[in-house]
Each structure stands twice: as structure tokens, then as C-alpha cells.
C-alpha positions, 0 to 999 in steps of 0.5 A: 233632262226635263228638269234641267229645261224648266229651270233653264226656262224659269231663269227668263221669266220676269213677270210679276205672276211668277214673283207672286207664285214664288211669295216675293212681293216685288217693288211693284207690289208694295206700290200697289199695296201703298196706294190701294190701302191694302197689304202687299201680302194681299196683293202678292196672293191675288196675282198669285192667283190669276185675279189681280195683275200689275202691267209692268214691262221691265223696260217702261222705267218711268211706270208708277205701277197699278192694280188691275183686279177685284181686290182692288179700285176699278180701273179706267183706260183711255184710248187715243192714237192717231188714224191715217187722216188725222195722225202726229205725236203731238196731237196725241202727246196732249191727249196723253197729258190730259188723259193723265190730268184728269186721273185715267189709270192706263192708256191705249195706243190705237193708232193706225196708219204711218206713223205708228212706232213715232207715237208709240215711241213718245207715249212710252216715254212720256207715260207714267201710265201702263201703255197697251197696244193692239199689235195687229194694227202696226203689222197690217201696215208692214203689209198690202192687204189682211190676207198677206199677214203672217204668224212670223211678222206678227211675232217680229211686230210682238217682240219689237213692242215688248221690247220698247216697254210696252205693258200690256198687247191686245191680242184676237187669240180667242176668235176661232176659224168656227166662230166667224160664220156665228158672226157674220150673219149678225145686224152689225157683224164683226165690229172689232177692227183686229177681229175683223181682220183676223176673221178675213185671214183664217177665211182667205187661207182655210186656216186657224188662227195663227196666234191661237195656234202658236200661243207658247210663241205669244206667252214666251214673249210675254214671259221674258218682257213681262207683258200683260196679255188683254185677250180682246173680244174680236167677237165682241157686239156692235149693236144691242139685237147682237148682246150675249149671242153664240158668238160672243159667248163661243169666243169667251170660253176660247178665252176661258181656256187661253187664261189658263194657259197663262196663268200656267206659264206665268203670264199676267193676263186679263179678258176683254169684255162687251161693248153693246149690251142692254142693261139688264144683260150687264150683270149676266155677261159679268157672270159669264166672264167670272165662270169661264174665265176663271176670275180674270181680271176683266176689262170692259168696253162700256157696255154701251146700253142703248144704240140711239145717242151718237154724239153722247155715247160717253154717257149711254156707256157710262151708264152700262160701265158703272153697272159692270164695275159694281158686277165684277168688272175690274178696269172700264174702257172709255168711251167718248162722245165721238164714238161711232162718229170719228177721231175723238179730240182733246175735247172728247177725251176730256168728256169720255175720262171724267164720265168713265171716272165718275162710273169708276168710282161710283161702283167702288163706293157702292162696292165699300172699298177701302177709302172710296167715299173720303173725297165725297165727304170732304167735298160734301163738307166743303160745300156744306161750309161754301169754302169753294176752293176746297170743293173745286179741288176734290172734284174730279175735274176742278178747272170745269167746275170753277169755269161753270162757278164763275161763269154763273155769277154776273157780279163777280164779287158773289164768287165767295160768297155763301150763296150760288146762282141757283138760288140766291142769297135769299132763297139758299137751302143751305143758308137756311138749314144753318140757321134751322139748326141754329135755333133749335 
């Protein structure tokens, strides 16, 4: 009778892990192979193992797929969504494209407010790009206060977006009813929004946490739509005096425990990590998260490693992401440069990709991953040979350099020139080292 149920069972599960386990290397896996220069064999393996995991709902058909995981390149997502002030599919249409433009791997749809089904309906179609959610968000709107939730609506709200093709849901299942009075006491208190909520839910009803309770409901749902859980760090610090406390380290080894259960059911799952978090914790909390976590693929907000730069936080959690993807981290959360502050713009996202890009790739240089460090070397060459046109397209946001290029000259006809506005035709180090090395 058992046996009859597991395999009954087993006929619905289309998830990429459970190919994996069986040795079949899917499309999606030669895909991933293609582009990260590694076999399909090697990837198949990792996520046979829990540690690399390819977000890919069978129902987002336009996904050019990739690799989350330590076998392979860090990873970059790019939040956006609209907020009940500021909120049209347009507006976040153009933060997609541009997001895309400039090379971010995933993207998040954290909108809030009205008009949340309208914008995530258009990004999924227009994304080639994983697209993850927070589901909470959109349940919170269908109700008049937190307290009013329940695990049916949210589980409605679930199943509604995996079926729209959503590739990975960002779900608070790790923070417990024990955990909150840890919390709450700290400088900064609960600073997740879904935590938050969560928190206010199990404190009004003297109850569990219904997603933790009811996981199986969550990972048949995944299982059936192949959806990619991010366990969210609900507990996760807003502040540095907050970094590496009970709380945060109580939730991550709840998460420890929900990995497991993942990984059991066939369910791709990844760990979301710390936000605040002094440097020289960085590399301890990517420890932690390997340890109890089981190496699932962990997916870091920053860590933002001073709390005095509102306005630059792009670059105080650039900082921190660059030295959590060398310890261990497999995809960087961006942060822009209106974090804390308000609804970032298309000038913002452009800011917060191309710092969290540049932190991407500086750890896998540093990790000696395959084929890191070719477009540095041709671009190095073409500066080295002032063929401009080459190095404005290996750079990572080519339209910018060539603005700041050009804006430099004031005789625009030095902009081809074998010499830049620092230093003149006269005084160019690079004109000279030619001509050193040509007398020698």
C-alpha cells in the first residue's frame, strides 16, 4: 500500500532535484553546463546533492535557466516591485529591462500594494530571468490586518503563483513562535517585513507558525510546479549592534532543519542570509550557514558592513557581498543607494546592479573559477593598446564609461586618441612604458 502511494506520489514531481537524483540531466542542466564551462554531469550531481539548484517553474516558458550554488559563478538578484505610493507595470517593466541590460541573473518582484498580480503578470512574461516573490506580500493585501491571515489563504496565494510560473518564493518558515521575544529587544527589532508580519501573527494567536507547521502543504506545491524555495531570514539584523545574536543564529538552524526536508521531498531550496553584519563576521556567518544548513546554496542580502552611509549603502553592502561570495555565498542580494530611504528608481537599480556585479565577479576571480578573469585581461589588453571601443564593450556597463570618456575631452577629436584627460599626450604612463619597452 505504501509503495503504491510513493510512486503515485512520484509521478507528480517535476523538479529539477528530483531529475538529478534519478541521473537525468535535464535541458535545464546542459544549459547551465553551456554556460558556466562545467559538465552537465557536475551539475546534474550538485543538485543531486542539495548544493546547486537551477529555479525553473515549468510554467515560465521564456527562462534561459541558471545555476545557483558554489560549483558555479555567484549570482546576483535584483529587487524591484512597486509600493502603494509609487506602483505601475511600467515603471517596474523599465526596471526589469535595465536590470537584465546590465547582466543581473535573477530578479525579485517585491511589490506591495494594489496592483500586485498586474506587475507580476508582466514580469514573468517579460523575463528571461528567474522571477521570485515574497507571497505574504500579496496575502497581507487580500486581508484588513496581519492578525487575520491564515495558513488557507496563504496556501490559495501559493499555489495561484507557482502556477503563473513563478521560479522561486520567499517564504519566513524558519521563524518560530520562541524566536520573536530574542528579537524584539534588539536596537533595530524585526526588520524583515514578512518576518514582521509573521511575528505579529503567531504573537496575536498564541500560535506556531502556520507555514512551519504545515511545510508538506508548501513542499507539495513546490514539488508538483518545481518552485525553488528561499528560506528568508525573517530574523535577519537591521543593524551592526544586532549581527550574529541568538536570534538570527536560533532561525538559521530552524532553516537547517527545513533544508532537509526539502532536499527529502525533492524540493530545490536555497537559505537566505544577513543583512547587517560587521566584516569581520562575514566570513563566520558563511560558516554557520554551510554547517547547519547542510551547504545549501545561500543567498545574501549584502551584508551591509557599516550603518552610517544612507544614500551609499550600494557600496557599504557591496563591501560585505564581495566578502561573503569569496566565503561561501552563491547569489548576492542587491542593494542600491536608496535602501533605507525610499522606493529605489531606474537610477538606483542601475547603481545597486553594476556595484553587486562588480562584487560578483571579483569573488569568483579570487575563487579561480572557470573563465573569471578573460574579459579582465581583454580589456586590460585593449586599454593597454587605447582601442576604446573594445574596452568600453567588455566593461560592465559600457554606455557609462563611454559618457565619462567623451565628457572628459574638451577637443572632441582626442577621443581616439592614445592618450585620456588624466594625463595628457605628454605625460601618459602607458605612451611611455611603449616607448621604455621599445628601446630596450
Amino acid at each position: 500500500m505504501n509503495e503504491k502511494k510513493t510512486d503515485q506520489h512520484a509521478d507528480k514531481v517535476v523538479t529539477q532535484l528530483h531529475f538529478a537524483k534519478i541521473g537525468k540531466i535535464t535541458p535545464q542542466m546542459q544549459r547551465v553546463a553551456e554556460k558556466e564551462k562545467i559538465s552537465p554531469e557536475r551539475v546534474r550531481d550538485e543538485i543531486a546533492r542539495g548544493r546547486l539548484v537551477i529555479p525553473a517553474n515549468i510554467h515560465h516558458t521564456n527562462l534561459d535557466p541558471i545555476g545557483i550554488g558554489d560549483a558555479v559563478t555567484c549570482k546576483i538578484n535584483t529587487n524591484i516591485g512597486g509600493s502603494p505610493i509609487r506602483s505601475t507595470a511600467a515603471e517596474e517593466l523599465k526596471k526589469l529591462d535595465l536590470a537584465l541590460h546590465l547582466g543581473s541573473d535573477a530578479v525579485m518582484d517585491l511589490t506591495v500594494g494594489p496592483y500586485i498580480e498586474e506587475i507580476r503578470k508582466t514580469l514573468i512574461a517579460h523575463s528571461h530571468a528567474p522571477l521570485g516573490t515574497v507571497p505574504i506580500y500579496e496575502a497581507i493585501e487580500m486581508v484588513n490586518a496581519p492578525e487575520d491571515l491564515t495558513a488557507d489563504l496563504i496556501f490559495d496565494v501559493i499555489e495561484r503563483q507557482a502556477r503563473a510560473g513563478v521560479d522561486f518564493m520567499t517564504v519566513h518558515a524558519g521563524l518560530l513562535r520562541a524566536h520573536v521575544p530574542m528579537a524584539v529587544n534588539r536596537l533595530a527589532g524585526i526588520v524583515s517585513r514578512g518576518g514582521s508580519l509573521t511575528a505579529k501573527w503567531m504573537v496575536h494567536h498564541k500560535k506556531e507558525n502556520p507555514i512551519y507547521t504545515e511545510f508538506d502543504r508548501l513542499l507539495d506545491i513546490c514539488r508538483r510546479h518545481d518552485v525553488t524555495l528561499s528560506l528568508g531570514d525573517g530574523l535577519r539584523p537591521g543593524a551592526l549592534a544586532d549581527a550574529s545574536d541568538e536570534a538570527q543564529f536560533a532561525e538559521l538552524k530552524t532553516l537547517g532543519e527545513l533544508v532537509k526536508r526539502c532536499v527529502d521531498a525533492d524540493v530545490q531550496v536555497m537559505v537566505e542570509g544577513p543583512g547587517h553584519v560587521p566584516f569581520d563576521q562575514i566570513a563566520m556567518n558563511m560558516e554557520m550557514e554551510r554547517k547547519w544548513c547542510h551547504e545549501a546554496p545561500f543567498y545574501i542580502l549584502g551584508p551591509i558592513v557599516t550603518d552610517i552611509a544612507p544614500g551609499y549603502d550600494h557600496i557599504t553592502s557591496a563591501i560585505g557581498a564581495t566578502m561573503g561570495a569569496f566565503s561561501g555565498a552563491s547569489m548576492l542580494c542587491y542593494v542600491t543607494p536608496r535602501e533605507h530611504l525610499g522606493l529605489p528608481n531606474l537610477e538606483d537599480v542601475r547603481q545597486g546592479v553594476v556595484a553587486y556585479k562588480i562584487a560578483a565577479h571579483a569573488a569568483d576571480i579570487a575563487r579561480k573559477r572557470p573563465g573569471a578573469r578573460e574579459r579582465d585581461d581583454a580589456l586590460s589588453e585593449a586599454r593597454a593598446n587605447f582601442r576604446w571601443d573594445d574596452m568600453f564593450n567588455l566593461a560592465i556597463d559600457p554606455q557609462r564609461a563611454r559618457v565619462m570618456h567623451e565628457e572628459s575631452h574638451v577637443d572632441k577629436k582626442d577621443l581616439k586618441s592614445e592618450f585620456c584627460s588624466m594625463c595628457g599626450e605628454k605625460h601618459c604612463a602607458v605612451r611611455m612604458s611603449r616607448s621604455v619597452k621599445e628601446a630596450l
